[in-house]
RODREN-967032 format. One record per residue (C-alpha): residue number from 1; x, y, z. Coordinates in pm, whole numbers. Layout:
R   resi       c1       c2       c3
R    NUM        X        Y        Z
...
END
This chain:
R   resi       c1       c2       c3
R      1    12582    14008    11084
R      2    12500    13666    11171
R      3    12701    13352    11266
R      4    12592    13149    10989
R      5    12392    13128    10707
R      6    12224    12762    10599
R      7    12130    12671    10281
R      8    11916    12414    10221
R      9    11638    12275    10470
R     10    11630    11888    10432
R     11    11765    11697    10756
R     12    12121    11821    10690
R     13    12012    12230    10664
R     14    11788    12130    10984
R     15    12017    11917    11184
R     16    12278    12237    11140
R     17    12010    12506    11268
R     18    11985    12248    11563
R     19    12329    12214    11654
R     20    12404    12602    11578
R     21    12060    12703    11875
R     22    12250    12476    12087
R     23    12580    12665    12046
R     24    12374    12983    12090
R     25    12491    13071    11752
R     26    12320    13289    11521
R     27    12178    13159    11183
R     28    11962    13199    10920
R     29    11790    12894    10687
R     30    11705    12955    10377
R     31    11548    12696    10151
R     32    11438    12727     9826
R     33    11110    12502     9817
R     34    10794    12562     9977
R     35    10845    12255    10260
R     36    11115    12164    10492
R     37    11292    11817    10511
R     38    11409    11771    10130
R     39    11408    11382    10090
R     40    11248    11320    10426
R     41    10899    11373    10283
R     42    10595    11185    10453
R     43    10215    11156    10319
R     44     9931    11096    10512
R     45     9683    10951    10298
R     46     9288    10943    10437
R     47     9122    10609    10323
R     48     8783    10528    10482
R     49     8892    10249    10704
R     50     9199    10496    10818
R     51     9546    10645    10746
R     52     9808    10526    10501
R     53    10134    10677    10640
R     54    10339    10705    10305
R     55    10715    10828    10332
R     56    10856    10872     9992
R     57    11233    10909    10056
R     58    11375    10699    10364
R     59    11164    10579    10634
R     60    11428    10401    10887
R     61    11727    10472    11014
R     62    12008    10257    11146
R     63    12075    10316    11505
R     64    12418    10165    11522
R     65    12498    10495    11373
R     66    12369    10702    11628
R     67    12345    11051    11550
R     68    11969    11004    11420
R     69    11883    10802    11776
R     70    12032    11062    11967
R     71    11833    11334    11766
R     72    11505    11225    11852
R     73    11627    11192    12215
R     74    11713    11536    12229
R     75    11358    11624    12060
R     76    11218    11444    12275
R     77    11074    11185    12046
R     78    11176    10865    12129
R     79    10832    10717    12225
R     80    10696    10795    11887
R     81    11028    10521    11728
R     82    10919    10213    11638
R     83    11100     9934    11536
R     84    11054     9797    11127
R     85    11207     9494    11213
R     86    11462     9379    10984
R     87    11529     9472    10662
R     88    11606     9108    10538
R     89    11339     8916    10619
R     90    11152     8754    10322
R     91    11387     8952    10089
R     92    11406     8863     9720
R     93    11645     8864     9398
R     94    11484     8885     9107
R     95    11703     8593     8859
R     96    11620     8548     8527
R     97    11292     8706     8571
R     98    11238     8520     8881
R     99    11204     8645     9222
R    100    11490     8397     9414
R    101    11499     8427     9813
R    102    11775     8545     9954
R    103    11938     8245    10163
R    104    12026     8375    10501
R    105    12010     8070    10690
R    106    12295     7783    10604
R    107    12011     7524    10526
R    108    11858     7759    10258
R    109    12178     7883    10138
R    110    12294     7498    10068
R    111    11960     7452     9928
R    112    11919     7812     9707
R    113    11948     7761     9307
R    114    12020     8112     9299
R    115    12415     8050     9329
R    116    12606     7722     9135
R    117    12790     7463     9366
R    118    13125     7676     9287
R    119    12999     7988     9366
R    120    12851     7877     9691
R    121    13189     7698     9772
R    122    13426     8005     9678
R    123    13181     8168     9967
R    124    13257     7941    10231
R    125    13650     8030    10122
R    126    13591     8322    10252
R    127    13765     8351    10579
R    128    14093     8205    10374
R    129    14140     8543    10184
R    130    14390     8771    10294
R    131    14274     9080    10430
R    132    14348     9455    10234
R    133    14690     9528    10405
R    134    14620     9918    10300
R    135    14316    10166    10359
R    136    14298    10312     9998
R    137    13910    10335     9840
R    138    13781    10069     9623
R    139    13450     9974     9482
R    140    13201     9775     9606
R    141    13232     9520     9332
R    142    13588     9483     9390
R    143    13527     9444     9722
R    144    13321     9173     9695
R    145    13477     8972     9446
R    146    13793     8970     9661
R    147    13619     8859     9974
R    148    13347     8605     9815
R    149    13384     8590     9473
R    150    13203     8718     9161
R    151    12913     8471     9140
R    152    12825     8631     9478
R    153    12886     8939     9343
R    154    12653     8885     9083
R    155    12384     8722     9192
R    156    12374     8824     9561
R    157    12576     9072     9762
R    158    12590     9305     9417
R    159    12192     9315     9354
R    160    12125     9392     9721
R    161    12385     9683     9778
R    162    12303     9817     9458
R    163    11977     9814     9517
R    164    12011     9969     9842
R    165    12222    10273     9722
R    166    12054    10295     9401
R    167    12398    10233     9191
R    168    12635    10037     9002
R    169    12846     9862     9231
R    170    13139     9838     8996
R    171    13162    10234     9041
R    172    13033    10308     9390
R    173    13324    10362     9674
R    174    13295    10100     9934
R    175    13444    10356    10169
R    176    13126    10566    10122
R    177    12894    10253    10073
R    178    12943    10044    10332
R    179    13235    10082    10555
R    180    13165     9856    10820
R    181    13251     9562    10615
R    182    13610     9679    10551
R    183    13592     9768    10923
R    184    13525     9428    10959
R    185    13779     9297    10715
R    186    14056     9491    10890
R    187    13887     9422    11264
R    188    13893     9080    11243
R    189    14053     8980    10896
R    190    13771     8914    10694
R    191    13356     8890    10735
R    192    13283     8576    10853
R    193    13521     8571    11122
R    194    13424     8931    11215
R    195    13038     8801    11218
R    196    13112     8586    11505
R    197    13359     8816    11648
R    198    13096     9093    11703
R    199    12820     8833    11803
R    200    13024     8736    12124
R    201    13121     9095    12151
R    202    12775     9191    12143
R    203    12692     8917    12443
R    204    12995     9052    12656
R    205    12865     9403    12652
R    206    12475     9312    12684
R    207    12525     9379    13085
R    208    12668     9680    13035
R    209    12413     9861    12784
R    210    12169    10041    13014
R    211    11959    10232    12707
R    212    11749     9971    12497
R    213    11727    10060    12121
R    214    11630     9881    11813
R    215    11860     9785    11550
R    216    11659     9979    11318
R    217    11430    10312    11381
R    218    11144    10414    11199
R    219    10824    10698    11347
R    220    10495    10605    11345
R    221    10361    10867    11140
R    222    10648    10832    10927
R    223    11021    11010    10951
R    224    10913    11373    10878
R    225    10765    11386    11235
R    226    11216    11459    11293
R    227    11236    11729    11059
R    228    10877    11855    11176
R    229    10948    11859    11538
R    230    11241    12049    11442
R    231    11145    12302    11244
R    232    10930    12377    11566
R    233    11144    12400    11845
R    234    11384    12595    11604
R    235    11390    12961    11675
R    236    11649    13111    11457
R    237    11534    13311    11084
R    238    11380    13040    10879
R    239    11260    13120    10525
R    240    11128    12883    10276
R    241    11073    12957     9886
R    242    11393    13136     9923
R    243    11554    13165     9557
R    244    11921    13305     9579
R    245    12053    13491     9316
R    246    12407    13611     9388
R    247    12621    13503     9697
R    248    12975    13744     9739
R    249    13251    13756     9956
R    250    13270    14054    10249
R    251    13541    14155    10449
R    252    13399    13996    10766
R    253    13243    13719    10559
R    254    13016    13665    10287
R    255    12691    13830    10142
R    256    12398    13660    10076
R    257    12137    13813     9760
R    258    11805    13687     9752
R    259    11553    13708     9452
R    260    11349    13988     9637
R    261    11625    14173     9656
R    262    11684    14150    10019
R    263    12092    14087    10150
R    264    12189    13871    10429
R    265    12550    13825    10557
R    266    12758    13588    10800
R    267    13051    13500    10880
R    268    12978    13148    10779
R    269    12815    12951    10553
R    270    12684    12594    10538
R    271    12586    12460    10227
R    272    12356    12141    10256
R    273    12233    12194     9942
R    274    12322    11859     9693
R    275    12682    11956     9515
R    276    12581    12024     9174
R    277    12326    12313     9344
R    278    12634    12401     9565
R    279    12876    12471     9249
R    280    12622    12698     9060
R    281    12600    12910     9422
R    282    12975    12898     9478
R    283    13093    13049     9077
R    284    13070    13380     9213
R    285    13295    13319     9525
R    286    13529    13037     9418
R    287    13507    12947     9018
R    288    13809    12637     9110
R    289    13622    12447     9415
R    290    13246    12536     9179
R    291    13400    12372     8914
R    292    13489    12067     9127
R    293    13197    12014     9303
R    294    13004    12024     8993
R    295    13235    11715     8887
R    296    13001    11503     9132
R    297    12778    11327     8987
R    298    12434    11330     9062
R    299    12154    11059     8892
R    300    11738    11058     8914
R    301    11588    10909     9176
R    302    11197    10841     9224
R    303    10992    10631     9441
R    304    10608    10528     9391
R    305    10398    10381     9664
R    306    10058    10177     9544
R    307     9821    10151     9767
R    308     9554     9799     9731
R    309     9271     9661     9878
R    310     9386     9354    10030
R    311     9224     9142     9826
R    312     9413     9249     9508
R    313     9711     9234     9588
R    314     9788     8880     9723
R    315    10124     8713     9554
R    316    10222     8322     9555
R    317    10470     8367     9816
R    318    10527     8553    10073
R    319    10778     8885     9953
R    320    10885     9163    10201
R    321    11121     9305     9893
R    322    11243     9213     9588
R    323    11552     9353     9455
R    324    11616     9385     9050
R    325    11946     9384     8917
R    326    12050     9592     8659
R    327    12132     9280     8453
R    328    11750     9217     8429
R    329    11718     9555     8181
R    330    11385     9621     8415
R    331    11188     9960     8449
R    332    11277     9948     8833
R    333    11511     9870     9115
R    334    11316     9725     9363
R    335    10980     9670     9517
R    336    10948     9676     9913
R    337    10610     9559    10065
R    338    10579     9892    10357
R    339    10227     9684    10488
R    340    10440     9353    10576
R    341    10730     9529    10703
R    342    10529     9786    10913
R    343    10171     9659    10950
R    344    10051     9980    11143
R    345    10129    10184    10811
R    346     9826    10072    10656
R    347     9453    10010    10737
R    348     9407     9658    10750
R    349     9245     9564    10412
R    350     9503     9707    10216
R    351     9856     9633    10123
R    352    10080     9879    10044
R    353    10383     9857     9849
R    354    10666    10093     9698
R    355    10812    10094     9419
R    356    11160    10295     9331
R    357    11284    10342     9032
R    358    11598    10553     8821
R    359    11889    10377     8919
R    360    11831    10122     8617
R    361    11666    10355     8374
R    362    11670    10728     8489
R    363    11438    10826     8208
R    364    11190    10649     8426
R    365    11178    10924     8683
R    366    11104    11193     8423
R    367    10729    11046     8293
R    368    10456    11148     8345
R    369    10291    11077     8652
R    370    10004    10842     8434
R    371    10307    10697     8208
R    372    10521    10604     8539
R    373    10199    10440     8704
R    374    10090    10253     8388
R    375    10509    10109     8348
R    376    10523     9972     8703
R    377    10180     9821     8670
R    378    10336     9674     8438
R    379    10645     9536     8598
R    380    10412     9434     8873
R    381    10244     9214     8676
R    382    10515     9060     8469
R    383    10742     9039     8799
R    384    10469     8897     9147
R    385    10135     8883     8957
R    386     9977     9215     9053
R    387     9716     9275     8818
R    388     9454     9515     8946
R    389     9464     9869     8934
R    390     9561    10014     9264
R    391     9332    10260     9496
R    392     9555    10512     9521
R    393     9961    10593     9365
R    394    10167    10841     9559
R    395    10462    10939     9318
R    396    10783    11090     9453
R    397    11055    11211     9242
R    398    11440    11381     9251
R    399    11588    11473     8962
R    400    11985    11529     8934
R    401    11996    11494     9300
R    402    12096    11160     9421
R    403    12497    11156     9442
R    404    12750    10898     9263
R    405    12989    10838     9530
R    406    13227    10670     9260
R    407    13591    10538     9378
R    408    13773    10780     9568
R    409    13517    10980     9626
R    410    13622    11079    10031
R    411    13948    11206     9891
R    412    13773    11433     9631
R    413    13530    11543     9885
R    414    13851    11641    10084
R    415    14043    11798     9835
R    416    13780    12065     9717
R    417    13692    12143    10094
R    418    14112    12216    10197
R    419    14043    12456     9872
R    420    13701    12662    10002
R    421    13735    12989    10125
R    422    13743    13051    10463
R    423    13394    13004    10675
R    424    13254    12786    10389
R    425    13120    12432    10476
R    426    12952    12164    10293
R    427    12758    11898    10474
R    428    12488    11663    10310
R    429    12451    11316    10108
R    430    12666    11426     9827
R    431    12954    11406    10061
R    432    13047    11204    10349
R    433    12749    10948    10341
R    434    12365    10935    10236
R    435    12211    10788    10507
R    436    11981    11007    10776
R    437    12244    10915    11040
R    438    12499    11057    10815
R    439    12362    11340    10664
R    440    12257    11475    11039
R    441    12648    11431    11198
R    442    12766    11640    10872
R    443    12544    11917    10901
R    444    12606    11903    11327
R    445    12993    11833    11244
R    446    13005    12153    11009
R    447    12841    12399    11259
R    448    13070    12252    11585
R    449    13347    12368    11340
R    450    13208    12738    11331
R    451    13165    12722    11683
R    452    13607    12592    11694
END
């Protein structure tokens, strides 16, 4: 019988089997595709004047989270991060049809005619509001509104966190979202003041820091050189195209049944599979907690990635992203330029830029690959004057598996798990948090409570 039994091999699944070889536990990780590293999915694309490095889910990582920075120490991959830069530079909002900058300095802000006088003005209130005096959930747009008002709401913060997470902000948990601004809210007492709190607290602690990291982290060929480097220094049972058909309970733990016919059992499992996959594996074991789980909601998701010649894909200004709110009734959610943002990603005479798309319109994400290149050449042309037909498209696409975390959705999360069965885990995005960071200290969190 083994320690533990994984399911699902994207950076959660992967990040477990690490943590469980380092407890010298046994495992087993079973995933049901034919590649490891679920969302984390790079393509290296051969063009005559060199590589494209395409990754189609996410290709940086915050390292004020930690957990992904320390990975790749412990992998031993820290001279292959690079730094991205910063995610805001030359970032757009696309108004009225109109890509708008956003205004991150004070002069541009004052200047920008994508906010009114009043809305600008009810932003510079900010640090006026009371703080939350209690820690209960609410959404991102309620969130905003209370700190900076709904104009910013609307035409700013809104677009740009909702483009980020790929959801509605008047729905999506703040709590799962973006924490650190109510950790800044209740730090400090609100965001501006926190801002300039953390700035000199930054300064103060500069002499101290002895381990120089970017803000952001990204790998130069792309971030499934993690999950590859992983899957090769692990040593425990890994299986891909593993389809399960049956999973029951034991008297020393649980039985696994596989489509071949084969049985495995441990004492524990880990499932880090998204939670509407987790509730159809769980109906056999606990119909209550199934039932719940499949209450989550999951939404498409897709990205596309165009790759130019240089020369046909120059835009009047100068765009490192443009984000599309959901007000503009668009085909897509955004539009990042990977070439700007990471020259080394690209050969030199090309530019190449992704697209993503299903937040707005989840039918999107179930054309046709011909149908979903010929509607974003499209929007490309309507929305930064793209007009020529691109060398290359590199479509990526989830369906059903990108999570709603809606209002309340922590205390949900911990309601079903004080219901599992004993030595049953869940660990992933649909959870506690969808960034890398998070995803890899919930599948290393789950297994260091096996070990307890």
């Amino acid at each position: 019988m083994l320690d533990i039994i994984i399911i699902g091999g994207g950076i959660t699944g992967l990040s477990a089997a690490w943590e469980a070889q380092k407890n010298d536990l046994s495992f087993a990780l079973l995933e049901k595709e034919n590649r490891w590293g679920g969302k984390v999915h790079t393509e290296i694309i051969e063009l005559p004047e060199g590589p494209a490095i395409i990754d189609g889910g996410p290709e940086s990582f915050l390292t004020r989270k930690p957990e992904a920075w320390d990975l790749a120490g412990e992998l031993g991959l820290h001279d292959q991060v690079i730094d991205p830069g910063g995610e805001t530079r030359h970032m757009y909002i696309l108004d009225g049809g109109t890509p708008v900058e956003v205004p991150l300095a004070p002069v541009k802000f004052a200047k920008s005619r994508l906010m009114s006088g009043r809305g600008k003005l009810r932003m510079m209130f900010e640090p006026f509001q009371p703080a939350k005096k209690d820690a209960a959930d609410e959404s991102l747009a309620d969130f905003v509104t209370r700190r900076l008002g709904r104009e910013a709401l609307d035409k700013m913060i809104g677009p740009i966190l909702g483009g980020i997470y790929n959801t509605n902000p008047d729905t999506q948990s703040i709590l799962v979202s973006s924490p650190i601004m109510r950790e800044m809210e209740a730090e400090y007492g609100g965001l501006f003041k926190a801002v300039i709190g953390r700035v000199f607290a930054a300064r103060k602690n500069k002499a101290v820091e002895t381990e120089k990291k970017p803000r952001f982290g990204a790998f130069s060929n792309g971030l499934q050189e993690m999950t590859d480097e992983m899957v090769k220094q692990l040593n425990g049972d890994l299986r891909l195209g593993v389809e399960i058909t049956k999973i029951e309970k034991e008297a020393e733990g649980y039985r696994v049944v596989l489509e071949n016919g084969e049985a495995l059992s441990a004492r524990s499992l880990i499932f880090s599979t998204p939670a509407n996959v987790t509730a159809k594996l769980l109906e056999n074991v606990d119909k209550e907690s199934a039932k719940k789980l499949g209450e989550i909601v999951h939404q498409n998701i897709g990205t596309t990635t165009f790759i130019y010649k240089a020369d046909d894909a120059q835009t009047a200004i100068r765009i490192h992203g443009l984000m599309i709110p959901r007000r503009e009734k668009r085909a897509i959610d955004a539009i990042t330029f990977t070439s700007l943002k990471m020259p080394s990603r690209a050969p030199k005479d090309y530019v190449m830029l992704r697209v993503f798309f299903g937040g707005s319109k989840p039918e999107v994400a179930e054309m046709s690959d011909a149908n979903l290149q010929k509607t974003v050449q499209g929007e490309l042309a309507e929305l930064i004057g793209i007009t020529a037909d691109p060398v290359q498209t590199i479509p990526f696409k989830w369906l059903k598996s990108f999570p709603q975390a809606n209002v309340g959705h922590l205390e949900r999360v911990g309601e079903i798990e004080k219901t599992l069965p004993e030595g049953i885990y869940l660990a992933g995005s649909s959870y506690r948090g969808i960034g890398v960071p998070d995803c890899i200290q919930q599948g290393r969190q789950a297994v260091k409570k096996v070990a307890r």
